[in-house]
N, C-alpha and C positions, 0 to 999 in steps of 0.2 A: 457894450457894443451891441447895438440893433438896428433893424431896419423894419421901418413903416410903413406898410403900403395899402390906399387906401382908394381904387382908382376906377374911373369907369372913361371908355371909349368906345366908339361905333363903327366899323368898317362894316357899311353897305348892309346887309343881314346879319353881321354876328356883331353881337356883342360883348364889349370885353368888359366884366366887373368884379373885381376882386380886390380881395383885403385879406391881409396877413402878417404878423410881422419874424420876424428872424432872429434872434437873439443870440449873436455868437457862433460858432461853429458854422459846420454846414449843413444848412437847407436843400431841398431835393424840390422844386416843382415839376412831379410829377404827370404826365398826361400824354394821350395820344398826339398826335398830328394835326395843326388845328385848332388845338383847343384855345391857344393865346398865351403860351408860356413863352416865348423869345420874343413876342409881342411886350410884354409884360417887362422883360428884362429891360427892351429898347425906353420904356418910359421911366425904366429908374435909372438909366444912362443919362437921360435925356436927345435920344437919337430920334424919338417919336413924343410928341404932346399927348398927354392924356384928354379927353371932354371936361371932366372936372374931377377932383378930388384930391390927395394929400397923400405925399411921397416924403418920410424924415429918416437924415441916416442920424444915429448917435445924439438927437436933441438939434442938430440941425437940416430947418426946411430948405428940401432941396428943388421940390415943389408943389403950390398951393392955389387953388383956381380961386379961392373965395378973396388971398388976399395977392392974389396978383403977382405971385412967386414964381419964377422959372429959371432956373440957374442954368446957365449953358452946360456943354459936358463936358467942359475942361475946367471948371469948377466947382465938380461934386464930389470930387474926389475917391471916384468909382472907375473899379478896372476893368475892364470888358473884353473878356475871350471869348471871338466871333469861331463860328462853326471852321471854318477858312483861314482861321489863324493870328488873316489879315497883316503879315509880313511882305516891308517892302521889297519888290521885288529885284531889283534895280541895287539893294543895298548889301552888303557883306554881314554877316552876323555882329559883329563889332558893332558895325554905324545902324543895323538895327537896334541892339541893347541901347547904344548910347540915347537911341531917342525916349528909352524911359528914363535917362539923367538929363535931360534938359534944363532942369531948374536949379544942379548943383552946378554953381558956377566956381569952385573950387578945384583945377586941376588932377592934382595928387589926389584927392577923394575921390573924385569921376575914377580915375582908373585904379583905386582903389576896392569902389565898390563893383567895377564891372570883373575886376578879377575874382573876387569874390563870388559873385553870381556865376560867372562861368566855372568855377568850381563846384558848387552846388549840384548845378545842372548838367554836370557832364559833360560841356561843350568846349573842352578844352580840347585845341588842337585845331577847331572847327571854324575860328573867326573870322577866316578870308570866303567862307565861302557863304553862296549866295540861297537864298531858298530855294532854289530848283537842284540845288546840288545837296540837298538835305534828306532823310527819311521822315515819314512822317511822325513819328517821336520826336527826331530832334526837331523838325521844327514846330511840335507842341512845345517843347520847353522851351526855344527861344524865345516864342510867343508870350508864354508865361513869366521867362524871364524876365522879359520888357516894362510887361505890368509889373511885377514885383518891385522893380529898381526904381519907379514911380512912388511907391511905397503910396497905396491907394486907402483909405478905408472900409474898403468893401471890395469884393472882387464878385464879379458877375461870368459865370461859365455857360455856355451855347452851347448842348451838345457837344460835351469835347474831346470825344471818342469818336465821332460819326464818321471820322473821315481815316480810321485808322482798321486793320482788319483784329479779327480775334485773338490772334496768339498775342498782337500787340498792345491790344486793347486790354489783356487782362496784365502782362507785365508793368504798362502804363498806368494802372486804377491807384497799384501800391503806391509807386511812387508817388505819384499825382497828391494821393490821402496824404501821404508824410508831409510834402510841401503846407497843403491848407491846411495841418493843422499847426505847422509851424510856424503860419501864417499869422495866428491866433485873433482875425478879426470873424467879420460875421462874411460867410459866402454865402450864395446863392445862385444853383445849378440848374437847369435845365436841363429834362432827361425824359426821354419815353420809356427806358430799359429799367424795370424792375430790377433785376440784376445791378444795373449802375447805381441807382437810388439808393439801395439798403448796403451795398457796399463801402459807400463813400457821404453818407451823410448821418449826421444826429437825428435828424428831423427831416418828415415828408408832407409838403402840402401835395395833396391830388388836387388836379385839376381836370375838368371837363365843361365843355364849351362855355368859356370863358370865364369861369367858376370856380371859386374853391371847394372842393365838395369835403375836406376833412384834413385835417391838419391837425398828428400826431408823432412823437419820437417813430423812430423808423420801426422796433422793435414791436412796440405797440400797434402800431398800425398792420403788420402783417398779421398779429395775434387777434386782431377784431379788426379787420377793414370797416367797418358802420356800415355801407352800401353797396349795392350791386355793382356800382360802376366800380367804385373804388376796390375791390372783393375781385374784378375780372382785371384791373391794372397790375395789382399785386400778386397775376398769376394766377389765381386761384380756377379750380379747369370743370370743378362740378357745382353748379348753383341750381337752383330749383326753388320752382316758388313755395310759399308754404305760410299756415296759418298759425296762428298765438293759439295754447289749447290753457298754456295754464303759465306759470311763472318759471318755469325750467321745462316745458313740455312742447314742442312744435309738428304739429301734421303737415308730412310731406306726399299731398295727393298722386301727384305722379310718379313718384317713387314709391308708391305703394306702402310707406312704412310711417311712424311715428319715432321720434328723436328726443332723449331728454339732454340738455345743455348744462354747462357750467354756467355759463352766463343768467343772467335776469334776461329773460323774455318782454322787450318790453310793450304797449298798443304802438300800433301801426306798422309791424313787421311784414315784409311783403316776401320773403324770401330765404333760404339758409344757404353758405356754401361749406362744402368740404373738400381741403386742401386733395390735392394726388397722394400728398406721401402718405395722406394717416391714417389709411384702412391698416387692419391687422388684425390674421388669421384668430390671435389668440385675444384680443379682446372681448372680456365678458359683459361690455355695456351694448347699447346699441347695435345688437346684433342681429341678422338676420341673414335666408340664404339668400343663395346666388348666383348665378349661371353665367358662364365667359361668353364673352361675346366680339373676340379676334382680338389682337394683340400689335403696337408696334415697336421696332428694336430700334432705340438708341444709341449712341458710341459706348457709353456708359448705366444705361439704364434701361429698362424694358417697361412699358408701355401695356398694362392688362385690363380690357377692357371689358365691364361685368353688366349686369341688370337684376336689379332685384327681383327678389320670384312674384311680387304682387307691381311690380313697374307696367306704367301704362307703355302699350306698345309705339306711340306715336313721341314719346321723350326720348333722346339721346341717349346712349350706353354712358356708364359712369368710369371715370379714371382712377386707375390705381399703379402711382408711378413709384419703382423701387428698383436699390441696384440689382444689375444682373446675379451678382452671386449669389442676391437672398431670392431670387426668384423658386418659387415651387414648384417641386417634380413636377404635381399635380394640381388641377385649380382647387382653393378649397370649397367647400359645399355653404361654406355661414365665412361674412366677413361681419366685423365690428370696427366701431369708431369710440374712443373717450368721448366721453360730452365735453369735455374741454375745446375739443378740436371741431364743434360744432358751429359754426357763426353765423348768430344771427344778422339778417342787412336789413335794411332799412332803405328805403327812397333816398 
C-alpha cells in the first residue's frame, strides 16, 4: 500500500511543489499555515488540479499531466476528512452513514455493516439525530464512519482535531490512532501541531512553503530535525547559528561557547539546536556556567530561563524546560548538555 505524489501548482505567488510518497501507516505532513499541505491533500482527492505532475495510489494513476490522466474523485478511491467534517446537515446519523454504503446494493449487508460501524464508533443510540444535535467527537466519528463504510484506499485527514477543544482532543488522538491503524491502509494527515504529528503517525514529511523540506520516521526526525525550519516545527525552543570547527566540534558565536556532538558535523552547517528538556545540572559533557535570567510557570512545568556567562548580549536567553518537582531550590552555577542531544541543522 502507498502513495505517490509528485506535483507542482501556482496560486498567484506561492508555489506548491512537492514529492513524497507514503507507504502504509500513517503519514504526518507536517507545516505551518500556509505552507500548502490541505492544498496538497485537495490534488490527491482530486478536489483541485495540479499544473503538472504525477499522483499514484497502490500502482494505480490517479493523476498524470504528461499522459493526460485525471480521475475524477469518486473514482480514486480516496477518503477525505474535511476540517468541518462535512456532515449533511439536513440528514439523521443513519442516512448520513448510509451515504458511505451506497454501492452495496445488498439490503441485509447495508444494515449489516452499518450496525457494525455504529458499534465501533460508539454511536449507538445516536442515529435519529442530526449534526447539530451531536458534540464534536461524535460528529468526528460519524464523519469518519462514513468514509470507513466506503471502504476507501487511502484515507486523507484535514486537521482533524482543529475544531475540537483540548480535553477532547487528547481523548480523541487515541481513539482516532486505534481506528487508522485498524484501518491498515496508507493515511495521510495534515497537521500543524507537533504534538499531533508524533502522536499519531509512523512517519513525518515537514513542510514549508510548498516544500518538503525532510521526510523521516517520526522518531527520527525529532532526534535530528536536519534544519532550522524543520528543528523550530518540531518544537525545538533554542537554535543558534553556529560554525563546523571539526567532525564532532561546532562554535557557537553568540552563545559564547563551543559544543562537541554525537553526530557527524557535516560542510554547510549553518546552525545548532538544543531541545528545552536536555539541559542538566549534572552533566559532565558540554558544560559550562550560567546565570538565570527569569522564569515562566506552566500547569505542569516551569520554564528557566538562562545565558551563558560568554553569551552575546544582543541573542535571546536560553530554555530550560523541566517538571515542577525537579525544579531547583537553587539556579545552578554550570549547566551541560550530552552531545547526543546537540543537533546539527542545516539550510
Amino acid at each position: 500500500m502507498s502513495l505517490k505524489v509528485d506535483i507542482r501548482k501556482t496560486l498567484g505567488a506561492f508555489t506548491l511543489e512537492t514529492a513524497f510518497t507514503a507507504d502504509g501507516g500513517t503519514t504526518c505532513l507536517l507545516g505551518a499555515s500556509g505552507s500548502g499541505k490541505s492544498m496538497t491533500l485537495k490534488c490527491i482527492a482530486g478536489i483541485e488540479r495540479p499544473d503538472e505532475g504525477h499522483i499514484e495510489l497502490d500502482g494505480r494513476v490517479l493523476y498524470d499531466s504528461a499522459a493526460r490522466v485525471d480521475l475524477p474523485p469518486q473514482r480514486r478511491g480516496v477518503g477525505y476528512l474535511f476540517q468541518s467534517y462535512a456532515l449533511f446537515p439536513n440528514m439523521t446519523v443513519r442516512q448520513n452513514l448510509l451515504c458511505g454504503l451506497h454501492g452495496e446494493k445488498d439490503r441485509a449487508a447495508r444494515e449489516a455493516a452499518l450496525a457494525d460501524m455504529l458499534r465501533r464508533m460508539r454511536l449507538e443510540g445516536l442515529e435519529n439525530h442530526r449534526p447539530a444535535q451531536l458534540s464534536g467527537g461524535q460528529a468526528q466519528r460519524v464523519a469518519l464512519a462514513r468514509i470507513l463504510l466506503s471502504r476507501p484506499d487511502a484515507l486523507l485527514l484535514d486537521e482533524p482535531f482543529s475544531a475540537l477543544d483540548g480535553h477532547l482532543r487528547d481523548l480523541l488522538k487515541l481513539e482516532l490512532r486505534d481506528e487508522l491503524r485498524a484501518f491498515g491502509r496508507t493515511v495521510l494527515m495534515v497537521t500543524h501541531s507537533r504534538d499531533e504529528a508524533y502522536d499519531m503517525s509512523e512517519r513525518i514529511a515537514v513542510m514549508d512553503e510548498g516544500r518538503i523540506l525532510t521526510e523521516k520516521p517520526t522518531k527520527e526526525l525529532f532526534a535530528d530535525p536536519g534544519s532550522i525550519r524543520a528543528a523550530m516545527l518540531t518544537g525545538c525552543k533554542n537554535i543558534a547559528r553556529a560554525r563546523r570547527v571539526d567532525d564532532h566540534t561546532v562554535e557557537v558565536p553568540e552563545w559564547g561557547v563551543t559544543l562537541r556532538t554525537a553526530q557527524e558535523v557535516r560542510e554547510g552547517l549553518v546552525a545548532v539546536g538544543i531541545r528545552a528538556h536536555y539541559f542538566n545540572p549534572a552533566a559532565p559533557q558540554n558544560r559550562f556556567p550560567v546565570a538565570p535570567d527569569g522564569e515562566m510557570e506552566e500547569p505542569f512545568e516551569t520554564i528557566l530561563r538562562f545565558r551563558w556567562a560568554g553569551q552575546s548580549a544582543d541573542s535571546p536567553s536560553v530554555w530550560w524546560r523541566l517538571p515542577k518537582d525537579k525544579r531547583p531550590q537553587a539556579f545552578p552555577t554550570e549547566l551541560g548538555v550530552a552531545p547526543v542531544n546537540v543537533l546539527p541543522l542545516y539550510e
